[in-house]
GUKOL-982729 format. One line per field, with one value per residue (C-alpha): residue in one letter; x, y, z. Coordinates in steps of 0.1 Angstrom, whole numbers, plus 5000, padded with zeros to 4 digits. Example, Ala and Ser with C-alpha at 12.3 -4.5 7.8 and 13.67 -1.06 7.14 Angstrom:
2
residuo <- (A S)
xx <- (5123 5137)
yy <- (4955 4989)
zz <- (5078 5071)
END
This chain:
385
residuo <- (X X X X X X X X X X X X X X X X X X X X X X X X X X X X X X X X X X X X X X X X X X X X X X X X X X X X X X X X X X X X X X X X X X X X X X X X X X X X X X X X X X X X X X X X X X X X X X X X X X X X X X X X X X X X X X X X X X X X X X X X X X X X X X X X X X X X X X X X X X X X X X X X X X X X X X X X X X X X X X X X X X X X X X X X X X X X X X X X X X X X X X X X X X X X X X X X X X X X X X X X X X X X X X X X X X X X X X X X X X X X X X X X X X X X X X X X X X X X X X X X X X X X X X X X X X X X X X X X X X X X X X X X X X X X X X X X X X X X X X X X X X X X X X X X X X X X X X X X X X X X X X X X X X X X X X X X X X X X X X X X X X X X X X X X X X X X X X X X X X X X X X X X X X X X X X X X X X X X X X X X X X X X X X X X X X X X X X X X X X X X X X X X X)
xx <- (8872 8856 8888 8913 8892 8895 8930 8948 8980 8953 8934 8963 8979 8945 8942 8971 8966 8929 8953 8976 8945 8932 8965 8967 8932 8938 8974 8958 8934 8957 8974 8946 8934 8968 8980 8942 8949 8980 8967 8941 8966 8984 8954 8947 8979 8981 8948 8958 8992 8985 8953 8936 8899 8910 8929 8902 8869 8843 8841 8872 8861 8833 8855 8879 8858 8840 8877 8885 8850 8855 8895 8884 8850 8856 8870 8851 8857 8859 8829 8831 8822 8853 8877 8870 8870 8908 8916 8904 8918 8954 8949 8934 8965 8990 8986 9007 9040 9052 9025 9030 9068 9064 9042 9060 9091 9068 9058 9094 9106 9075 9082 9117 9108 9086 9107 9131 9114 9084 9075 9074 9042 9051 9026 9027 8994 8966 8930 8896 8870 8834 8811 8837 8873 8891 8929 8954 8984 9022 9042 9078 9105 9103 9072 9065 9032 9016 8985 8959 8966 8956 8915 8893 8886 8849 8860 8881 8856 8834 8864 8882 8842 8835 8870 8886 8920 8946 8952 8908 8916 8939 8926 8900 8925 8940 8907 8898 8927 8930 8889 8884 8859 8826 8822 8781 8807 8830 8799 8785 8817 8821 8784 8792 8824 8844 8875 8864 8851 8880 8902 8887 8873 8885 8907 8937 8951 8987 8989 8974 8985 9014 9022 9015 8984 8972 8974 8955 8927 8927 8923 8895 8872 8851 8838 8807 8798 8765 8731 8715 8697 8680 8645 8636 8612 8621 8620 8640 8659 8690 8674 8652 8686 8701 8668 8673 8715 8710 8684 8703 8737 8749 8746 8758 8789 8799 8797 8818 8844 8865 8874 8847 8831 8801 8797 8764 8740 8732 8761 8758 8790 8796 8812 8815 8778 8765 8758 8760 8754 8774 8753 8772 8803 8827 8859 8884 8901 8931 8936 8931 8908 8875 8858 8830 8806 8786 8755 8742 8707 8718 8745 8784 8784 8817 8802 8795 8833 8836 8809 8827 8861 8839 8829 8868 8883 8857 8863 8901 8898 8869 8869 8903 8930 8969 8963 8939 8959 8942 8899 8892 8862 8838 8812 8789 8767 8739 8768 8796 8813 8851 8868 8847 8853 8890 8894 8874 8898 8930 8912 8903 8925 8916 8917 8887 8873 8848 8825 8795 8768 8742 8707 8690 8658 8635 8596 8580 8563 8530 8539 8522 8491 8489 8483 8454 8461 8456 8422 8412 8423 8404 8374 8376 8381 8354 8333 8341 8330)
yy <- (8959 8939 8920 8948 8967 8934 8931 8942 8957 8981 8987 8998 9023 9037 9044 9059 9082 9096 9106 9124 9143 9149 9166 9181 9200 9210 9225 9245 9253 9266 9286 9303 9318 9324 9345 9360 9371 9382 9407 9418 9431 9448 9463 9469 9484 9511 9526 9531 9543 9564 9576 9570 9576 9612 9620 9613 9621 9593 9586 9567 9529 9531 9546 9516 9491 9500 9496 9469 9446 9461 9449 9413 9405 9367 9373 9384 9407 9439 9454 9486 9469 9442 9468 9489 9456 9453 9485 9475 9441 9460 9486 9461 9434 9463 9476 9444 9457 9418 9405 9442 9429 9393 9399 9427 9398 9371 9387 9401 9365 9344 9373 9363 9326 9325 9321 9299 9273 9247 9238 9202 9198 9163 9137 9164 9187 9186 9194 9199 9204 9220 9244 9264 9251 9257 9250 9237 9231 9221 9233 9229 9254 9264 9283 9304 9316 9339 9319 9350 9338 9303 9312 9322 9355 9356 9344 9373 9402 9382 9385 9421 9431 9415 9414 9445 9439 9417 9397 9384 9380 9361 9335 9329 9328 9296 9280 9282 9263 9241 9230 9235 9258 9266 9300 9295 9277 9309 9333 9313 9312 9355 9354 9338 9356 9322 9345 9361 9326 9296 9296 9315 9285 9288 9257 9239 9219 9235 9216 9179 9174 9180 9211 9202 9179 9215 9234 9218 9209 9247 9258 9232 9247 9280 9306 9310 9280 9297 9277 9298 9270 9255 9270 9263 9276 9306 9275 9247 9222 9201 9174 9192 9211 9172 9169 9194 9189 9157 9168 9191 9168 9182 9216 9208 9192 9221 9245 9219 9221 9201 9160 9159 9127 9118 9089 9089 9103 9097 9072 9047 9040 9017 9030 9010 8997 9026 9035 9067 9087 9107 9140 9134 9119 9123 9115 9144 9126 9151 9149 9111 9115 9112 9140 9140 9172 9177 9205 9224 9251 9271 9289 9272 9256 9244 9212 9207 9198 9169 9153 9157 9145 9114 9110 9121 9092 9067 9071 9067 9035 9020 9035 9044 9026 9024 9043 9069 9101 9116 9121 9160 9176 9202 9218 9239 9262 9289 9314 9318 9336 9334 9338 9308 9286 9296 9286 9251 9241 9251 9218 9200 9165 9164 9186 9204 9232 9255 9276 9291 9286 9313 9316 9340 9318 9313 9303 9332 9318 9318 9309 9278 9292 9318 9298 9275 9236 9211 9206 9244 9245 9215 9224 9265 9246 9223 9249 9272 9243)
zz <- (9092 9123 9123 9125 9152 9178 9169 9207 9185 9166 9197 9220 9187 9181 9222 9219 9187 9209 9236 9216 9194 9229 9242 9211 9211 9250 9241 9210 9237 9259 9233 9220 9255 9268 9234 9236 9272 9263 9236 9257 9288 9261 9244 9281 9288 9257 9262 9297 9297 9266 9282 9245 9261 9281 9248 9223 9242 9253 9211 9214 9222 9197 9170 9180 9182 9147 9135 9144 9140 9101 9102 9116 9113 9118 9159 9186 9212 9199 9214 9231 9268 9256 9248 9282 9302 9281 9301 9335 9332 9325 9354 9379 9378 9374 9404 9417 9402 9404 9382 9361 9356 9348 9326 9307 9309 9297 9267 9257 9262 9245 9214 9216 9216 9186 9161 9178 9199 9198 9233 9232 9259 9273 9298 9325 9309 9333 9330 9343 9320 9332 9311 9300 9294 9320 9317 9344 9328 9343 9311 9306 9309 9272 9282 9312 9318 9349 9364 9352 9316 9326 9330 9305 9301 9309 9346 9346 9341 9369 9391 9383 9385 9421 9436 9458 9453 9435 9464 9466 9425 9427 9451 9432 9399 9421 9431 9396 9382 9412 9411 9375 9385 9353 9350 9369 9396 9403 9403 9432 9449 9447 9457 9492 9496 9500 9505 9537 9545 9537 9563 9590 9618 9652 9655 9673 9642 9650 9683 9672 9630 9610 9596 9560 9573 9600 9571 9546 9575 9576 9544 9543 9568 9564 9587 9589 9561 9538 9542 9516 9493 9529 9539 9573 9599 9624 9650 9636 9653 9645 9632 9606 9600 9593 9572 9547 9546 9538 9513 9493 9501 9464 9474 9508 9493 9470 9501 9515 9491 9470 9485 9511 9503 9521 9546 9562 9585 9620 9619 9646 9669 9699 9729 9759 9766 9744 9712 9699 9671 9650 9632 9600 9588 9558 9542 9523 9498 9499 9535 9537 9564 9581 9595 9620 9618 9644 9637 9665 9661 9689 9704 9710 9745 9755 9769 9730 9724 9748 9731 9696 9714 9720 9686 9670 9694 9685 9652 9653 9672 9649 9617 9609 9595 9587 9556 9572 9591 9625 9621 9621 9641 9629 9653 9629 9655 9648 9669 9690 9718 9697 9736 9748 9719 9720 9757 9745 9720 9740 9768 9739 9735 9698 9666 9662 9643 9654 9623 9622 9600 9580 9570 9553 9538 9566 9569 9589 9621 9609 9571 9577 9593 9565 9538 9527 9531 9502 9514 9511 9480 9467 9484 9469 9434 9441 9450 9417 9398)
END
């Protein structure tokens, strides 16, 4: 048996074989939410248009819900929160007559299809795997399938529950097939409203990158970027800021976003006869490029930007190479005068963004003052003893 295992002919067919029972457990996968999804809009869709609940009294979704847990005890689902979640889930996407109609097409044409076809799921299946599974598949033309049957359904009731309108849903439908996203993940994400956020910095990308490159660069970077899990004092400065960042650089990270990689800290750099030092610098792996972030306690100052220019240039020169495109700027401040940081970017020689930064967890002034030291403590339990 030892013998058959090191053979390399038997090794690369078994490697192989895992692959394919791999592939074959994601596409089952796959099916199972999508055709779950699907009966669930449906469900969805005839209490709704056959207003079942108004017609039958507020009896209805228990009387249905007994029926169907007796009918098939072995699935789940069929509670009465489920089966008014079913309803909501209908009403909420159908108000986007576009996603109404494909899916109404979809399901005509995957009833059709049945019988006739077996989608043959080549290499191209894609996925991310957290808690939950979470499905990102490019399928083939023998099956078409909208992106809100591509999550599971408990990230849906978090997002028809938190999201206003079809449009918020179904961004974060996208960042969760994109990022792969857990279920705990997409809660944080409605928690810090990273709709209102991604996308929003002041910036000058449009006049210094690419289009696809300015884009990208702008998708990447928030207004204002949520420092929730720091705890600082009323008074802190930037370096104590630096402190805790670096600290929680995880956390940090994921408010980041996807493809920031981080590079250092108080990164030293030699210009002319000095040497300077940049706040904190990372790479995005999807951009292909480094960006310098520069963290400021206070209030924007327009002399801030030339500083940054500095640091962006320096960076180019050293750091970069043929395989690298242009180093980005971020200048994270406590606040800013938008008409000020405007009228900075349009003098500004090199692409720059321009966020703002909260938070909400902060030491009270006297917080240290207020409570006993170590050595209190030790002498009250010394002196209870």
């Amino acid at each position: 048996m030892n013998k058959l295992i090191k053979n390399s002919d038997f090794k690369q067919w078994l490697f192989s074989l895992k692959k394919r029972i791999r592939q074959t457990q994601i596409k089952a996968a796959i099916r199972v939410n999508d055709e779950m999804l699907r009966l669930y809009w449906d469900l969805g869709h005839d209490i709704s248009v056959r207003q079942m609940d108004s017609t039958w009294g507020s009896s209805f979704f228990a009387a249905l819900s007994q029926e169907l847990k007796a009918e098939f005890p072995e699935m789940a689902g069929f509670s009465e929160t489920n089966l008014r979640y079913c309803k909501y889930f209908y009403e909420f996407y159908a108000q986007d007559n576009l996603i109404h109609q494909q899916l109404v097409d979809e399901l005509i044409i995957t009833e059709k299809a049945e019988s006739a076809i077996h989608p043959q799921l080549g290499d191209e299946l894609q996925v991310a795997e957290c808690q939950d599974i979470i499905i990102h598949p490019q399928l083939g033309d023998e099956l078409i399938t909208h992106q809100i049957l591509l999550i599971p359904w408990g990230h849906h009731k978090l997002i028809i529950t938190k999201c206003k309108n079809v449009k918020e849903a179904l961004f974060y439908v996208k960042k969760t097939i994109e990022n792969g996203w857990s279920r705990a993940s997409l809660m944080n994400w409605l928690e810090t409203d990273l709709y209102k956020r991604e996308g929003k910095s002041l910036n000058n990308f449009d006049r210094f990158l690419p289009e696809e490159q300015s884009d990208l660069a702008k998708e990447i970077i928030k207004d204002p970027y949520n420092f929730d899990f720091l705890t600082l004092s009323q008074k802190y400065k930037e370096r104590e800021l630096e402190n805790a960042l670096e600290t929680n650089i995880s956390k940090f990270l994921l408010e980041l976003g996807v493809g920031f990689a981080f590079v250092g800290r108080q990164v030293p750099i030699k210009v002319g006869e000095k040497e300077l030092f940049i706040d904190m610098l990372f790479y995005h792996l999807k951009l292909r490029c480094y960006v310098v972030l520069e963290l400021k306690a206070g209030e924007f100052d327009a002399a801030f930007m030339g500083q940054l220019g500095v640091y962006v240039s320096a960076v180019n020169h050293q750091l970069r190479t043929e395989h690298d495109k242009p180093t980005l700027g971020l200048l994270v401040c406590k606040n800013k005068d938008n008409v000020l940081a405007q009228y900075a970017l349009e003098s500004s020689s090199q692409p720059i963004g321009i966020s703002e930064y909260e938070l909400s967890k902060l030491l009270p002034e006297n917080f240290k003052s207020a409570l006993p030291s170590i050595e209190e403590i030790e002498n009250e339990l010394r002196d209870k003893n």
